[in-house]
Biopython code that builds the backbone (N, CA, C, O; Angstrom):
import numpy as np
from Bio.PDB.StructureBuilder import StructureBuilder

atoms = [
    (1, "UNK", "N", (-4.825, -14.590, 6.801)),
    (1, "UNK", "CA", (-3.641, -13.957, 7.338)),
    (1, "UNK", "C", (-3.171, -14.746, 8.558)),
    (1, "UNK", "O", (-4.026, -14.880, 9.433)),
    (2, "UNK", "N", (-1.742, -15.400, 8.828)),
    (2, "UNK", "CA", (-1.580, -15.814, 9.996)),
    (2, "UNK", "C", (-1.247, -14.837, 10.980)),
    (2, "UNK", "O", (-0.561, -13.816, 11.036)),
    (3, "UNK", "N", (-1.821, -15.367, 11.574)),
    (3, "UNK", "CA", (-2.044, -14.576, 13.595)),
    (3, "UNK", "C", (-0.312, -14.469, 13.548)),
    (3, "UNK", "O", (-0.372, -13.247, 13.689)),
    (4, "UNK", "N", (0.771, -14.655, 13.490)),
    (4, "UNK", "CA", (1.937, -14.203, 13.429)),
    (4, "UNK", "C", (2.005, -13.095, 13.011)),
    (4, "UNK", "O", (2.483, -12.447, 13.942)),
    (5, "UNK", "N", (1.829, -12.445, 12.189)),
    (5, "UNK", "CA", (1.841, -11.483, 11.299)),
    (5, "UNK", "C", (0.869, -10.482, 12.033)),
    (5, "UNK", "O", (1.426, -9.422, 11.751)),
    (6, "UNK", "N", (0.316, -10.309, 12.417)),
    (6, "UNK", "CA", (-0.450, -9.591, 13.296)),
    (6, "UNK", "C", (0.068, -9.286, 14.460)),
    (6, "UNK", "O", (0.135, -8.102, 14.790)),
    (7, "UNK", "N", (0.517, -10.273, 15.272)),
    (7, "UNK", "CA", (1.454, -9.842, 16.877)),
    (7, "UNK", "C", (2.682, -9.400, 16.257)),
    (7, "UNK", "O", (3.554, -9.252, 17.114)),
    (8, "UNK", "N", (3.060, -9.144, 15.133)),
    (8, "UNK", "CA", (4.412, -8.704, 14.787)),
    (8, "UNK", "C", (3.913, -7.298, 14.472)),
    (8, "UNK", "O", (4.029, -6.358, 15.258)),
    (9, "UNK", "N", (3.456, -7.234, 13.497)),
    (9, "UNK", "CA", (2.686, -5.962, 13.141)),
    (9, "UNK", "C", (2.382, -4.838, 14.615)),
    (9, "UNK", "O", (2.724, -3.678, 14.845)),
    (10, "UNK", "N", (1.695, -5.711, 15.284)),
    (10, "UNK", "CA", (1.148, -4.625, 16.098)),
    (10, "UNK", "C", (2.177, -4.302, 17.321)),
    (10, "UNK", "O", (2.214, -3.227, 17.918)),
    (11, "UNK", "N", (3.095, -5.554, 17.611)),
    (11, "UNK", "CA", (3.946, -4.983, 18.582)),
    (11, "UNK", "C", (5.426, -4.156, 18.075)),
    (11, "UNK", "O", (6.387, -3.713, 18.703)),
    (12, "UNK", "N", (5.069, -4.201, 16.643)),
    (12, "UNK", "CA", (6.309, -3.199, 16.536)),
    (12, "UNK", "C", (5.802, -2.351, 16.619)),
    (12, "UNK", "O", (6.426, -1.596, 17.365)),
    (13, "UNK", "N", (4.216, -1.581, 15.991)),
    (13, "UNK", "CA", (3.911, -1.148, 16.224)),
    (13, "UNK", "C", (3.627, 0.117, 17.492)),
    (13, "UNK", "O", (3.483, 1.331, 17.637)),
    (14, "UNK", "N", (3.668, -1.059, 18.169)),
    (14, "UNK", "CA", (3.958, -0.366, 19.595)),
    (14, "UNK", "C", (4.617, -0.198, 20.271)),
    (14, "UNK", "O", (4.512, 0.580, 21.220)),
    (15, "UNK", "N", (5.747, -1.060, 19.919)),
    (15, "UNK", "CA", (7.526, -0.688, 20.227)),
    (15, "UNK", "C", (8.124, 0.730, 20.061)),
    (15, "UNK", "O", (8.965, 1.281, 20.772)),
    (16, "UNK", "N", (7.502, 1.187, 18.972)),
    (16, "UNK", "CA", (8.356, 2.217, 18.283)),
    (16, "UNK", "C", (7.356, 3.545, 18.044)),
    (16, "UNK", "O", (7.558, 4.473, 17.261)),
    (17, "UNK", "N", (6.134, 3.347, 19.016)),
    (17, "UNK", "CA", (5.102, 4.555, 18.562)),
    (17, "UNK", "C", (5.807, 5.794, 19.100)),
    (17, "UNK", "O", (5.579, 6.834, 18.482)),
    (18, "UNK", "N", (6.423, 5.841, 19.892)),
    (18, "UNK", "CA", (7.200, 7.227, 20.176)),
    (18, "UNK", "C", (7.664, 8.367, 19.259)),
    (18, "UNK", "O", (7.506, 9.565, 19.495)),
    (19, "UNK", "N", (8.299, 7.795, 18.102)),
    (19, "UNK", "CA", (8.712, 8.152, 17.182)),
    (19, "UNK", "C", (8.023, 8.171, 15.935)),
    (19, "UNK", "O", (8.691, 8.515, 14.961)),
    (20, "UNK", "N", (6.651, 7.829, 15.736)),
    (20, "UNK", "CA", (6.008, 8.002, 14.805)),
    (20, "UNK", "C", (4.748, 8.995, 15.025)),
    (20, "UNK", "O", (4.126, 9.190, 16.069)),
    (21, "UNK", "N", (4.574, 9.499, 13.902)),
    (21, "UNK", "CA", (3.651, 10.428, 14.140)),
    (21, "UNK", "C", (2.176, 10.061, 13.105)),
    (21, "UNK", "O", (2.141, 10.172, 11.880)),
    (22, "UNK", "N", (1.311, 9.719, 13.785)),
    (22, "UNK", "CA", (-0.115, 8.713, 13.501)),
    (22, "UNK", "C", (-0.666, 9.326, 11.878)),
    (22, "UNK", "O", (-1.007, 8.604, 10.942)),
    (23, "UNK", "N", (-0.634, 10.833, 11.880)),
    (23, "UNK", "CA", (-0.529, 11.250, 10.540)),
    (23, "UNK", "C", (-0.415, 10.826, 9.651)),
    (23, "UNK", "O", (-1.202, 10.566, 8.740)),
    (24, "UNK", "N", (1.121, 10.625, 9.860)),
    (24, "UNK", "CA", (2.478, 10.638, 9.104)),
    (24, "UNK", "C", (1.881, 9.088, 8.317)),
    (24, "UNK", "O", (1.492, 8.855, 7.173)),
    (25, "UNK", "N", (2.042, 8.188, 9.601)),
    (25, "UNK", "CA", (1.806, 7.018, 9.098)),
    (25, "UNK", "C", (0.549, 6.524, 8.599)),
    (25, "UNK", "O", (0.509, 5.404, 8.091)),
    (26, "UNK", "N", (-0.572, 7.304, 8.698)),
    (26, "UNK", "CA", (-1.573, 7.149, 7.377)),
    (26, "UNK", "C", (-1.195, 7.777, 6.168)),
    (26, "UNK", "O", (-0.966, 7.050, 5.200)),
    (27, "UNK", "N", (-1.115, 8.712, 6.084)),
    (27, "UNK", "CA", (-0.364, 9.101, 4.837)),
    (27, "UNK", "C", (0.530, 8.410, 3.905)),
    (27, "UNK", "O", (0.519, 8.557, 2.683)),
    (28, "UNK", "N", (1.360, 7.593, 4.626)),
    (28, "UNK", "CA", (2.483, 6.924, 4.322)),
    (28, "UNK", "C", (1.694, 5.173, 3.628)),
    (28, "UNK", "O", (1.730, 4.554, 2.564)),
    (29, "UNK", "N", (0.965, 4.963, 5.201)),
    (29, "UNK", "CA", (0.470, 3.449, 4.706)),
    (29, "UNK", "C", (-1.243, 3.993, 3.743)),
    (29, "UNK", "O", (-2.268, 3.316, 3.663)),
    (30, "UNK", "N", (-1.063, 4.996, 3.319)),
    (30, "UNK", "CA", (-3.017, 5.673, 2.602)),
    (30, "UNK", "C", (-4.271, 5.161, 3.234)),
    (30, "UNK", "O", (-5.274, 4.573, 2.830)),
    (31, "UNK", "N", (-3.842, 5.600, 4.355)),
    (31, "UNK", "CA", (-5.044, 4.793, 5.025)),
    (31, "UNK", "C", (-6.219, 6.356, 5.464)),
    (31, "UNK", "O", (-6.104, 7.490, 5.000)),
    (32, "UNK", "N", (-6.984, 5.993, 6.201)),
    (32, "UNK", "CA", (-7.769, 7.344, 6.277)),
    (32, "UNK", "C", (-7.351, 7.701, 7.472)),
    (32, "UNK", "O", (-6.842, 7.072, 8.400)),
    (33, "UNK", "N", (-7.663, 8.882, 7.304)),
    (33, "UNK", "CA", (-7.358, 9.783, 8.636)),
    (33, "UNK", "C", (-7.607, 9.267, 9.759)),
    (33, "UNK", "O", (-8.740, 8.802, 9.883)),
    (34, "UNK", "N", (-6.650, 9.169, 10.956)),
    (34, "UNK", "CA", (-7.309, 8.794, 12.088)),
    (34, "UNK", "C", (-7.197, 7.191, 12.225)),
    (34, "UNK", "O", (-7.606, 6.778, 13.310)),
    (35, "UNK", "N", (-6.808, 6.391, 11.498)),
    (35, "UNK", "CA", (-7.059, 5.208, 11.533)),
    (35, "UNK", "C", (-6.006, 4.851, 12.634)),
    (35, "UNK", "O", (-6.326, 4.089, 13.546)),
    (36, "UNK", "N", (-4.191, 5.638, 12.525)),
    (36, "UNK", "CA", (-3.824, 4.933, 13.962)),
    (36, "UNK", "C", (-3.878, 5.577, 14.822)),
    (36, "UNK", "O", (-3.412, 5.084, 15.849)),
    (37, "UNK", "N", (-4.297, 6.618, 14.897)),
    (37, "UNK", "CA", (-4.781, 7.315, 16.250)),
    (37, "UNK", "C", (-5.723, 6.629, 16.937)),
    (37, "UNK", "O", (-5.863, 6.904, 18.128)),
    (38, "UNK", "N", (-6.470, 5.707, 16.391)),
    (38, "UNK", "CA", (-7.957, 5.031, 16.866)),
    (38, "UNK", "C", (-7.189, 3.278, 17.301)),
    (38, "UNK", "O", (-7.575, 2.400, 18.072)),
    (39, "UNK", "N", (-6.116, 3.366, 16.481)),
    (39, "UNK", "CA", (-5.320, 1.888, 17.116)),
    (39, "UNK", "C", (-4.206, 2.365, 18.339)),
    (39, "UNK", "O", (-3.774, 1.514, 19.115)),
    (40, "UNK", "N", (-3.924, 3.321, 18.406)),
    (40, "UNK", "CA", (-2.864, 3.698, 19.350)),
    (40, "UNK", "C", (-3.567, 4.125, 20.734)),
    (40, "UNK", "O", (-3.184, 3.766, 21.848)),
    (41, "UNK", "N", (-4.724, 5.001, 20.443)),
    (41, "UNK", "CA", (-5.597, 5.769, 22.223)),
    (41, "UNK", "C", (-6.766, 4.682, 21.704)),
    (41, "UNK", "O", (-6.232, 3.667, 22.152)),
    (42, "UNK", "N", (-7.489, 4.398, 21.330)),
    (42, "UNK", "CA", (-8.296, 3.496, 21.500)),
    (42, "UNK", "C", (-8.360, 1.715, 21.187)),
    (42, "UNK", "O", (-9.279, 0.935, 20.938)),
    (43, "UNK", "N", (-7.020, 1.593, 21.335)),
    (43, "UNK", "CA", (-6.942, 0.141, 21.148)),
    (43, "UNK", "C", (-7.941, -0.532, 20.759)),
    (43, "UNK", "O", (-8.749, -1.147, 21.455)),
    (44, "UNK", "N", (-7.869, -0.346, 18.854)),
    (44, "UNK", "CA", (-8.810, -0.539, 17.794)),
    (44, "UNK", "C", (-8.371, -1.163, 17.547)),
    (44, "UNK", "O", (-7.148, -1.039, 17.604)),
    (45, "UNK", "N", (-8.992, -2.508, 17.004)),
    (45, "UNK", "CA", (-7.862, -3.402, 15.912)),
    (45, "UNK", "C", (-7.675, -3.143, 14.279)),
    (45, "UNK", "O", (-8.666, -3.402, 13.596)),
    (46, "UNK", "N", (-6.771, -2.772, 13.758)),
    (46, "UNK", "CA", (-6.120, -2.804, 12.519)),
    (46, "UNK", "C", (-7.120, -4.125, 11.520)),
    (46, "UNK", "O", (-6.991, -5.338, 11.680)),
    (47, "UNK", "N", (-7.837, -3.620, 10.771)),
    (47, "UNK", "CA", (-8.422, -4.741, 9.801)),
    (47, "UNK", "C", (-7.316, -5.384, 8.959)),
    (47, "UNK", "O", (-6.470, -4.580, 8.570)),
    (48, "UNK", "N", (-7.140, -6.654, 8.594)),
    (48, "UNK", "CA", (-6.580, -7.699, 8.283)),
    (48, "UNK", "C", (-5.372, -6.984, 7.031)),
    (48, "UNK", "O", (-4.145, -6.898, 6.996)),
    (49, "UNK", "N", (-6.300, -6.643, 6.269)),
    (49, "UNK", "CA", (-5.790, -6.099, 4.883)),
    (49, "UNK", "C", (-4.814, -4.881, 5.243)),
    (49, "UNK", "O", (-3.844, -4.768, 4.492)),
    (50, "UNK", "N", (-4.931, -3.961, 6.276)),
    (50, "UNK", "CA", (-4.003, -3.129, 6.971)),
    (50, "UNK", "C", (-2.993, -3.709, 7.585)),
    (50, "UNK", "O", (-1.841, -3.369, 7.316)),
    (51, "UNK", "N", (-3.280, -4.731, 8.560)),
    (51, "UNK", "CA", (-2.169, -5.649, 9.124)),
    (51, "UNK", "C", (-1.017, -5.993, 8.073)),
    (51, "UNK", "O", (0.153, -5.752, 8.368)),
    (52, "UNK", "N", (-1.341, -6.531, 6.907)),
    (52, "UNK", "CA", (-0.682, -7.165, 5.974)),
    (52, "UNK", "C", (0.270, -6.038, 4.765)),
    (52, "UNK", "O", (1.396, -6.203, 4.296)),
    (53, "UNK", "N", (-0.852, -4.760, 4.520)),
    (53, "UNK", "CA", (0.044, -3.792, 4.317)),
    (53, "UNK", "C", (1.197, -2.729, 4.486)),
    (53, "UNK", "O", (2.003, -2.169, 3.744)),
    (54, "UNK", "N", (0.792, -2.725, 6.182)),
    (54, "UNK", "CA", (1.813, -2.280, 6.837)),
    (54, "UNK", "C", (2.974, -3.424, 7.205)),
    (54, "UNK", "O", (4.047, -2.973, 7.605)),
    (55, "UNK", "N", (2.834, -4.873, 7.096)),
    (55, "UNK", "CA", (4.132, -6.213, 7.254)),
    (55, "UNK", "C", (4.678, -5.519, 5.435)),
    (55, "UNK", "O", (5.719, -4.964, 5.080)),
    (56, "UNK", "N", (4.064, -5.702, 5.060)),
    (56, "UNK", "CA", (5.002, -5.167, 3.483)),
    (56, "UNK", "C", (6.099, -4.240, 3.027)),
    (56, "UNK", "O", (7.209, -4.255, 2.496)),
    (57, "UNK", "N", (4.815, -3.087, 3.723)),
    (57, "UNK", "CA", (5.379, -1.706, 3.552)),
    (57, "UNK", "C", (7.046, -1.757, 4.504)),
    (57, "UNK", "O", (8.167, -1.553, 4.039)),
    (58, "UNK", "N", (6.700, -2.066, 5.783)),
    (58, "UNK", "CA", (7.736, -1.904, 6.984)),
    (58, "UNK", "C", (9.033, -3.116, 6.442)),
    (58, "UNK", "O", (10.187, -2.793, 6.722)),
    (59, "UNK", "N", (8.840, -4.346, 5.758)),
    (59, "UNK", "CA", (9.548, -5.649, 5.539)),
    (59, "UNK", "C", (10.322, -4.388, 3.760)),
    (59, "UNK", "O", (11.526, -4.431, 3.510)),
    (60, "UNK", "N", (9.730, -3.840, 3.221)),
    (60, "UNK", "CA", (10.436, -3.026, 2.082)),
    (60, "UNK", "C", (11.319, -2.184, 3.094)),
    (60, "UNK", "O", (12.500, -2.480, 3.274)),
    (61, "UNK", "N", (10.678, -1.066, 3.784)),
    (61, "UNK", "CA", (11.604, -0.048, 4.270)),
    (61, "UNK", "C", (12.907, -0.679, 4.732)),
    (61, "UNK", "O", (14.056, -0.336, 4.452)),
    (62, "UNK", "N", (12.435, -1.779, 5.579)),
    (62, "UNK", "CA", (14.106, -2.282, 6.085)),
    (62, "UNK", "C", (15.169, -2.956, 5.217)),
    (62, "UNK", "O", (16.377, -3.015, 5.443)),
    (63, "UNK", "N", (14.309, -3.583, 3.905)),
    (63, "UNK", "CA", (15.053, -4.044, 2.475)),
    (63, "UNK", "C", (16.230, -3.002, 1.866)),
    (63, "UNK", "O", (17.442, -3.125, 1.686)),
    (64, "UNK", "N", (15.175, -1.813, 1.619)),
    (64, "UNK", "CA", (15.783, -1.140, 1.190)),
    (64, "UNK", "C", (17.075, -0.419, 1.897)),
    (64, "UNK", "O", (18.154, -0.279, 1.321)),
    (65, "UNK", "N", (16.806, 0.010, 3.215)),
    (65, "UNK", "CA", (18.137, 0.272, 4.261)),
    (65, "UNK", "C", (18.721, -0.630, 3.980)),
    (65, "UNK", "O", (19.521, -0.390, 3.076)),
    (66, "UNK", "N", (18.727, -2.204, 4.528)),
    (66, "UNK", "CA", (19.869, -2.801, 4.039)),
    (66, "UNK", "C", (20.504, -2.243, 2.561)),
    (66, "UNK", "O", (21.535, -1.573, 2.519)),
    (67, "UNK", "N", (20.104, -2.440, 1.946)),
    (67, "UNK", "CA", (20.456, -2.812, 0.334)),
    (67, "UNK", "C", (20.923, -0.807, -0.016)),
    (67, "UNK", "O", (21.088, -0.469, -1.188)),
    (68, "UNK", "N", (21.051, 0.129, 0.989)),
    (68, "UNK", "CA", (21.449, 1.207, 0.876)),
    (68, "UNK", "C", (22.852, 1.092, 1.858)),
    (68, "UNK", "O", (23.765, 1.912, 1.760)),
    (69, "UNK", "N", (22.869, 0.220, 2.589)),
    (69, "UNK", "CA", (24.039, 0.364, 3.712)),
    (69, "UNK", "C", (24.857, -0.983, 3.295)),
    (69, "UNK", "O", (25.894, -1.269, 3.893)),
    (70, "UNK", "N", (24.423, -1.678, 2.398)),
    (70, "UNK", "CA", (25.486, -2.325, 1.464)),
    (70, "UNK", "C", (26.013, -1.700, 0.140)),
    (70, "UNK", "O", (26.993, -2.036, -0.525)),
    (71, "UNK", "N", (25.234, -0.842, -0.043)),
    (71, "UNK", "CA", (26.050, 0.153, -1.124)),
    (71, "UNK", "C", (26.800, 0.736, -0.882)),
    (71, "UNK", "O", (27.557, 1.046, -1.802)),
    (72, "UNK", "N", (27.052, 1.201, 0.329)),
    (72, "UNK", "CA", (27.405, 2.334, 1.274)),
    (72, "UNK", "C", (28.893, 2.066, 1.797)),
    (72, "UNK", "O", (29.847, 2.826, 1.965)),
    (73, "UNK", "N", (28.661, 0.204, 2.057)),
    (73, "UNK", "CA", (29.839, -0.569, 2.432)),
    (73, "UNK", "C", (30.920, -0.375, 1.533)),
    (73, "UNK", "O", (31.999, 0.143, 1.821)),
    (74, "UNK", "N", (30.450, -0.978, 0.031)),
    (74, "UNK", "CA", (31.047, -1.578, -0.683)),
    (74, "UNK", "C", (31.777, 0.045, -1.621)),
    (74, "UNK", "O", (32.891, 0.197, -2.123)),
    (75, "UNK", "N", (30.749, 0.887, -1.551)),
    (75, "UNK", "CA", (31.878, 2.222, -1.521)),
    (75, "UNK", "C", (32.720, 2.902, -1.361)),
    (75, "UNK", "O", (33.213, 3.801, -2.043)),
    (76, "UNK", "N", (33.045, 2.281, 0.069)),
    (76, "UNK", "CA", (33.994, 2.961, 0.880)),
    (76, "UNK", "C", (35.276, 1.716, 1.061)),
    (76, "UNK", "O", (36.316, 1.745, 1.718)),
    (77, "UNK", "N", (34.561, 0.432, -0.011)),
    (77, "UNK", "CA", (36.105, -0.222, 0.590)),
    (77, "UNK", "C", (36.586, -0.679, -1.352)),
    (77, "UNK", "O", (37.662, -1.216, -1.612)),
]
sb = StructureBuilder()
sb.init_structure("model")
sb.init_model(0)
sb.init_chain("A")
sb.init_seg("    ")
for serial, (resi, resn, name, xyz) in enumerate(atoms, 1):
    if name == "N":
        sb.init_residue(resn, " ", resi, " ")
    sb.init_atom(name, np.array(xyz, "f"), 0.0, 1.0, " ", f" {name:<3s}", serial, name[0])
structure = sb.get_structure()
């Protein structure tokens, strides 16, 4: 895994923890309980294979927004 992908991962991560709820986002990325609660209050590191699933998961979600707000465009004109 390149070390890029990791400082990206984790500082969006931490850009935007306000708004996420640690739950939520195991559930979401199937990870086990607790896993970002233990990266968020105990500044745990994320194992490799997590790093890389959550660059996927998060690199789709924003795919798909685009590719919903170009539908969205091209609707209305």
């Amino acid at each position: 895994m390149k070390e890029n992908r990791r400082f990206i991962v984790e500082s969006w991560l931490t850009k935007y923890e306000s708004i996420f709820n640690n739950n939520g986002l195991d559930r979401w990325f199937k990870f086990p309980l607790g896993t970002m609660q233990k990266f968020y209050k105990y500044n745990r590191e994320l194992k490799n294979k997590r790093i890389n699933k959550i660059y996927r998961s998060v690199e789709k979600l924003i795919s798909d927004f685009e590719e919903l707000k170009t539908k969205s465009n091209n609707d209305t004109t």
